[in-house]
C-alpha positions as CSV (number, residue, x, y, z in Angstrom):
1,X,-13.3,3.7,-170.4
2,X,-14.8,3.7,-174.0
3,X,-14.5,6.5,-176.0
4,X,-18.6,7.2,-176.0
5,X,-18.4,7.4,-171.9
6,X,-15.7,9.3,-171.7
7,X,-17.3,12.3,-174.1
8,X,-21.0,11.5,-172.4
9,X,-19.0,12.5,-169.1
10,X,-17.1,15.4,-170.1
11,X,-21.0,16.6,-171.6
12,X,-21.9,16.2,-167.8
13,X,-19.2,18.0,-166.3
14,X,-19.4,20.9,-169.2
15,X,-22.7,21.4,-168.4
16,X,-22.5,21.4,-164.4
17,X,-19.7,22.9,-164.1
18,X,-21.1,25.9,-166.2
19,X,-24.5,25.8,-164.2
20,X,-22.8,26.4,-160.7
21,X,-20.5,29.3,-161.9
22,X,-23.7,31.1,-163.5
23,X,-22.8,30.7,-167.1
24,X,-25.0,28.1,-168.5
25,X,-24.5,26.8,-172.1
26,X,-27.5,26.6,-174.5
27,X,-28.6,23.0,-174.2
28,X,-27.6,22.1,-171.1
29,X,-30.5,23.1,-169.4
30,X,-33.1,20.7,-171.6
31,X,-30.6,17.8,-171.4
32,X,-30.1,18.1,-167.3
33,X,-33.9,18.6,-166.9
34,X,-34.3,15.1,-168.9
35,X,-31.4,13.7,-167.1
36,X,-31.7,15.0,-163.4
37,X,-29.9,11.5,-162.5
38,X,-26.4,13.1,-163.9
39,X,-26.1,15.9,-161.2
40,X,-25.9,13.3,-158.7
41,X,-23.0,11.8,-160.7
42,X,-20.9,14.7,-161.2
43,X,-18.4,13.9,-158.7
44,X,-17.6,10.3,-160.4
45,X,-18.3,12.4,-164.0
46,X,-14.9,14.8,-163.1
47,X,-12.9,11.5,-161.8
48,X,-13.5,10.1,-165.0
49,X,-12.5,12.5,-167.6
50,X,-9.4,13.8,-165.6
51,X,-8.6,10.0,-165.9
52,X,-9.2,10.1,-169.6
53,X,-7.1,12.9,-169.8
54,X,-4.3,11.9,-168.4
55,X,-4.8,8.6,-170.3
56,X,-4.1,10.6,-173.5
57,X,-1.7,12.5,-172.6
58,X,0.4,10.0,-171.5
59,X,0.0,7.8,-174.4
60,X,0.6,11.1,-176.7
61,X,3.7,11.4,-174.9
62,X,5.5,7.7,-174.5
63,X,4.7,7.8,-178.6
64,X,6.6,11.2,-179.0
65,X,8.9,9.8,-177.4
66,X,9.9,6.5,-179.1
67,X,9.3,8.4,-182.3
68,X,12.1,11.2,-182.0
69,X,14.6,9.0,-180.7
70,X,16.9,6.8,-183.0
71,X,19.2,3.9,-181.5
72,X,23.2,3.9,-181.7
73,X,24.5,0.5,-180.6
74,X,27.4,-1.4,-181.2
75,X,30.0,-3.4,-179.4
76,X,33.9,-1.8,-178.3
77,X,36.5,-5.0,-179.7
78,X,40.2,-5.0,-178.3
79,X,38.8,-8.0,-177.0
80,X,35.7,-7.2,-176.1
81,X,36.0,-4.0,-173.5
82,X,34.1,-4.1,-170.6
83,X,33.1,-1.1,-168.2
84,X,34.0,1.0,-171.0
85,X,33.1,4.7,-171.5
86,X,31.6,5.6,-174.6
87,X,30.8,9.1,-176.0
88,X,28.6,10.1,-178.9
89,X,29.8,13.2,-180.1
90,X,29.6,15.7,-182.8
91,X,32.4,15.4,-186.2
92,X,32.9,19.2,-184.9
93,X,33.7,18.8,-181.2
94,X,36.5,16.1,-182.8
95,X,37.6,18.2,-185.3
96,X,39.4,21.1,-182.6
97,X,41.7,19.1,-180.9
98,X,41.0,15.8,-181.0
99,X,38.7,15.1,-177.9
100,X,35.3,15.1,-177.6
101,X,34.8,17.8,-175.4
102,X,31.4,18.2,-175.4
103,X,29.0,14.8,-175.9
104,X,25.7,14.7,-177.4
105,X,25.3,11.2,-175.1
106,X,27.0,9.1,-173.0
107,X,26.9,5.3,-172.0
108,X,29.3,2.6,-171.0
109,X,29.6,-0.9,-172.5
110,X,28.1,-4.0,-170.5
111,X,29.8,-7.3,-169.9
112,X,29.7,-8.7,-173.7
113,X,31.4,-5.2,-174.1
114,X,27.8,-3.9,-176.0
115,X,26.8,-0.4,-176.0
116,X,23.4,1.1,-176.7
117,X,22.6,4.9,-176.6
118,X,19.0,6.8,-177.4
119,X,19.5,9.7,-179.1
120,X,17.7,12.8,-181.2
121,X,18.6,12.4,-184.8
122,X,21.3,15.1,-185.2
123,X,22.2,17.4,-188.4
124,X,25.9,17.1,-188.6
125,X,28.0,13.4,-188.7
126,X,28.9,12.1,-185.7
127,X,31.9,10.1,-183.9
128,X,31.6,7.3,-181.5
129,X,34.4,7.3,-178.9
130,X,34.9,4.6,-176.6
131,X,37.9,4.3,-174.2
132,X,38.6,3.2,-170.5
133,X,37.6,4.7,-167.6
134,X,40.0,7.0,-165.2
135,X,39.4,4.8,-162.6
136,X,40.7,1.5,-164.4
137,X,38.0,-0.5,-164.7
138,X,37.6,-0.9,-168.1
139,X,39.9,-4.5,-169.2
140,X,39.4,-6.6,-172.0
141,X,40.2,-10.2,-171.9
142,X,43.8,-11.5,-173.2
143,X,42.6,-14.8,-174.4
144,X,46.3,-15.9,-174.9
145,X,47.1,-15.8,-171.4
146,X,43.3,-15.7,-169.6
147,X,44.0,-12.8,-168.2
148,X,42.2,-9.4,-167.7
149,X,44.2,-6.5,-169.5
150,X,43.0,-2.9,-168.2
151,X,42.3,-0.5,-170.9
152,X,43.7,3.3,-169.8
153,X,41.6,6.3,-170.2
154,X,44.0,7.5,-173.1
155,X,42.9,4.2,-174.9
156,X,40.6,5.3,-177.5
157,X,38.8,3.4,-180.5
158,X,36.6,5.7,-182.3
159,X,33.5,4.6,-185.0
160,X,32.0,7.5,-187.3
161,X,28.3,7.9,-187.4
162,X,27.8,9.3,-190.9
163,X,24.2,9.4,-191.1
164,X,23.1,9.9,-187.4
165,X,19.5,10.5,-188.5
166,X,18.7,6.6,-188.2
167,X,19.4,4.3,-186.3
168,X,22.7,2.0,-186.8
169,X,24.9,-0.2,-185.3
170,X,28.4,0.7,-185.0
171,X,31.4,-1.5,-183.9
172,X,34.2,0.4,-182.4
173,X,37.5,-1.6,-183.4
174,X,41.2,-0.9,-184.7
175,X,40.2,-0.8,-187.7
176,X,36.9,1.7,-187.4
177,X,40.0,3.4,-185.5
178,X,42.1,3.4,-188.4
179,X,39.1,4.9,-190.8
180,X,38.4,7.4,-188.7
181,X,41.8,8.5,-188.2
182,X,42.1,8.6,-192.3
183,X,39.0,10.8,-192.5
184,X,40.0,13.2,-190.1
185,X,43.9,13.5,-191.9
186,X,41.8,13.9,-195.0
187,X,39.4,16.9,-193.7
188,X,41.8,18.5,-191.0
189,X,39.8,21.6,-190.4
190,X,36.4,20.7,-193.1
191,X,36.3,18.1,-190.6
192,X,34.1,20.9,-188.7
193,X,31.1,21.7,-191.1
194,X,31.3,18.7,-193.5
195,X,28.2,17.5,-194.6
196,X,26.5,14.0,-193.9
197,X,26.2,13.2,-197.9
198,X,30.0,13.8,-198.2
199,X,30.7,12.3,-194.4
200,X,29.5,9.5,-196.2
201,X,31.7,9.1,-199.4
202,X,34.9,9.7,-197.0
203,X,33.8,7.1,-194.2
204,X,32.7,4.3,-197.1
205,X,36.3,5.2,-198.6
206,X,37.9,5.0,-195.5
207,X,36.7,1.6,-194.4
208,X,38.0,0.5,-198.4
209,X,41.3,1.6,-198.1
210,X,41.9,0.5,-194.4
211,X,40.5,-3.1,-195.5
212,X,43.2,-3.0,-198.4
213,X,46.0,-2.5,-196.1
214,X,45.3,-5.1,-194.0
215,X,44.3,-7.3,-196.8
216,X,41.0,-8.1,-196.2
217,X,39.0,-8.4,-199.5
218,X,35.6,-7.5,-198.2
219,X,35.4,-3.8,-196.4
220,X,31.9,-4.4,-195.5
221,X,33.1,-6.7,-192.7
222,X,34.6,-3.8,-191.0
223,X,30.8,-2.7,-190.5
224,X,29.8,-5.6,-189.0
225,X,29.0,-6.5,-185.2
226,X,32.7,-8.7,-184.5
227,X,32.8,-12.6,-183.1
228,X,33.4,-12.2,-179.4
229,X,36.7,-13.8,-179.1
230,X,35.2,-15.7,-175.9
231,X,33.6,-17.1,-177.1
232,X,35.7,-20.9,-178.7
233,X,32.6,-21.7,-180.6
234,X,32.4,-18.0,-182.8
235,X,33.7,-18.2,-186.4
236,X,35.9,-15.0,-186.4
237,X,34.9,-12.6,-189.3
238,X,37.3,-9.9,-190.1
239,X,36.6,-6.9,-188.1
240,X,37.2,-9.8,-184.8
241,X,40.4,-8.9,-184.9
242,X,42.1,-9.8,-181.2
243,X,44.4,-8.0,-179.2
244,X,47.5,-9.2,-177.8
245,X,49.8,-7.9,-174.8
């Protein structure tokens, strides 16, 4: 419905709908006694705006939606862990004991071990837990042996989310492990409060002195989405680090 005939039928509806309650609206009268066809047509008139209506609103909606929302995606590397849970939680919740106790979002990695989570821009930094489920049916592959090694519930790798106010991708690894774990030595209790400007200096930090100590020259690798170790045709950059039982 065009945007002409949808205001020429709530101009029809306005005016009926005023002239059966009692309350009729200046106008109305000379345009329905110059268009006497339209009162016959007030049933179809009603049908027709409330359609138009709901047109809008739903449209208002969907883009309030998309708009508010930013994506946190990213792929969990042992080998890649599959049927894993992941947790998007606050740098707070982390910061009393360890855990996140309390998560923003949840998801679980697919088959490729990928993650993707929807989530409202939030004002503090964030952490990215991922580990196996209770039940054990989170594995990864040993590529060694072609076997499936189950990843325990206690099995953590952990990613932080400096800037959670866009969208990012964020691979959970060892060594995203081993940043994190630097940052959160570094804070101890400013771990709870710290701010996303200075989350961001101690993350970028982190990520330099962990690729240092395992002598990789370029830290930005340790940002990047790793090779899947399936796959025998992937060139293997240096966060697709595998893991051996």
């Amino acid at each position: 419905m065009s945007g002409r005939h949808f205001w020429k039928n709530y101009f029809v509806v306005t005016c009926c709908t005023a002239s059966l309650i009692g309350a009729p609206i200046a106008g109305c009268s000379k345009w329905q006694a110059n268009h006497p066809q339209q009162k016959s047509s007030y049933s179809a008139a009603i049908i027709e705006v409330i359609s138009g209506l709901v047109g809008m609103f739903l449209v208002s909606s969907c883009g309030k939606s998309d708009a508010t929302n930013v994506s946190i995606s990213g792929v969990a590397q042992m080998g890649r862990m599959v049927e894993a849970e992941v947790k998007y939680c606050l740098a707070s919740d982390m910061a009393d004991n360890g855990t996140c106790d309390a998560p923003v979002a949840t998801g679980t990695t697919d088959s490729t071990g990928a993650y993707a989570l929807s989530v409202a821009p939030q004002t503090e930094p964030m952490v990215v837990e991922v580990s196996g489920k209770p039940d054990g049916s989170t594995y990864y592959m040993d590529e060694a042996k072609g076997t499936k090694v189950t990843v325990g519930d206690a099995e953590t790798l952990e990613v932080v989310v400096a800037d959670p106010t866009v969208a990012g991708e964020y691979p959970a690894t060892p060594f995203t492990k081993t940043a994190y774990q630097m940052v959160k030595n570094q804070l101890g209790s400013e771990l709870d409060g710290v701010s996303i400007e200075n989350m961001k200096t101690y993350a970028d930090n982190a990520l330099k002195e962990t690729a240092v100590a395992f002598g990789i020259s370029d830290y930005t690798a340790l940002k990047a989405i790793p090779a899947d170790p399936r796959d025998s045709n992937a060139t293997m950059n240096a966060g697709g680090c595998r893991v051996f039982s």
